[in-house]
Each structure stands twice: as C-alpha cells, then as structure tokens.
DOVO-298829 format. One line per field, with one value per residue (C-alpha): chain; x, y, z; residue in three letters; residue number from 0. Coordinates in steps of 0.02 Angstrom, whole numbers, always signed. Each point is the difference from the previous one (the first is absolute). Layout:
ch = c(A/...)
east = c(X/...)
north = c(Y/...)
up = c(Z/...)
aa = c(ALA/...)
i = c(NUM/...)
! end
This chain:
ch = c(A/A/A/A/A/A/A/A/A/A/A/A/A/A/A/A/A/A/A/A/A/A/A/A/A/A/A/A/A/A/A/A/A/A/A/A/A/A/A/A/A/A/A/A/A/A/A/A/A/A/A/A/A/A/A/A/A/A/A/A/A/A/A/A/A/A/A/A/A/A)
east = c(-395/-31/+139/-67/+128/-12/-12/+188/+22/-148/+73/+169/-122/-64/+144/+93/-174/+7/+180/-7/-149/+105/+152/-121/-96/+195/+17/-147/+29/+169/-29/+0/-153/+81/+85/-100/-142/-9/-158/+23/-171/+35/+173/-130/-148/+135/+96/-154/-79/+152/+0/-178/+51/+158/-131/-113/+137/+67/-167/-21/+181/-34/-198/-68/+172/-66/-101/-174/-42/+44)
north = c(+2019/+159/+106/+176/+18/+147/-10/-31/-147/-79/+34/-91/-143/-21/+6/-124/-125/+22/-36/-162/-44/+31/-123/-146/+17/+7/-144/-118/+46/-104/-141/-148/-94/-163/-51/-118/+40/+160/+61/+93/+73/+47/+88/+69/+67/+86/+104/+54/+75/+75/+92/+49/+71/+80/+66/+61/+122/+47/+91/+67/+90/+45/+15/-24/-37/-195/-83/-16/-138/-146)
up = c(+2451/+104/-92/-74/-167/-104/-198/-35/+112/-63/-166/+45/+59/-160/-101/+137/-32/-194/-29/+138/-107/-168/+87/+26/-173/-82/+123/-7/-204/+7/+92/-100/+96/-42/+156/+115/+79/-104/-81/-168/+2/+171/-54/-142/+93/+123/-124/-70/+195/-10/-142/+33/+184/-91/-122/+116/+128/-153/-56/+181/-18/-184/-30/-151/-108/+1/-127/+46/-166/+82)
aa = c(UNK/UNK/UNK/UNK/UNK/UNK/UNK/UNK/UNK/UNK/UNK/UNK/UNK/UNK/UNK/UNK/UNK/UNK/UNK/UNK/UNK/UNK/UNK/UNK/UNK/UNK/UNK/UNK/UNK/UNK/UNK/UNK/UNK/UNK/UNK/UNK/UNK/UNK/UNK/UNK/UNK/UNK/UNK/UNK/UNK/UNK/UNK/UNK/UNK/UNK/UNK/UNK/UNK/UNK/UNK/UNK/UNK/UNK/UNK/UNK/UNK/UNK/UNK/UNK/UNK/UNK/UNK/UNK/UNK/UNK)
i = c(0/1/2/3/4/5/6/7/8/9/10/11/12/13/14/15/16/17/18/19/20/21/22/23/24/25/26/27/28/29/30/31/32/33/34/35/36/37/38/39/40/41/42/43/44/45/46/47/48/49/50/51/52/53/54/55/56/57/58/59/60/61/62/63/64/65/66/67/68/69)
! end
C-alpha cells in the first residue's frame, strides 16, 4: 500500500472497517452453530474478535468515550 491519504480518508477507512466489523459480530452473533460441520464455539469466539475489533476503531474515532474496566 503506497497510497499517501490525508486525515479524512483515513477516517472514512476506519469507520468503513468498524461498521464491516459491526456486520460480522451482528452476524457470527445469529448463526445458530447447529448445522453440520458447524462449530458453536467457533461461531462464539468469532463474534466476540469482532466486537473487540469493533471496540477497538471505535475508540480510535472517539478516544477515551470507552470503558477502560474490562
């Protein structure tokens, strides 16, 4: 990635990444994990690096309006 960006196209990055990250948490967060073959701790373990990638852009756009007990 050679590309020079300035601050508001990074910014449109980020906010593309965190809501793609948003769609699969909502989306690993609904699938049943019963079909065949499927792993529900798999289905589990995904929706949860979601959230924490969602989690982590979001702090990046909006410092320090995030929890910091967990």
């Amino acid at each position: 990635m050679t590309d020079v960006v300035d601050a508001d196209e990074l910014l449109r990055r980020i906010r593309v990444a965190r809501d793609w990250a948003a769609e699969r948490e909502a989306e690993a967060g609904s699938l049943p994990g019963t079909g065949e073959g499927a792993d529900p701790t798999a289905a589990g373990v995904d929706r949860v690096v979601f959230s924490v990638v969602r989690e982590v852009l979001d702090e990046i756009i909006n410092p320090g309006t995030h929890s910091r007990s967990r």
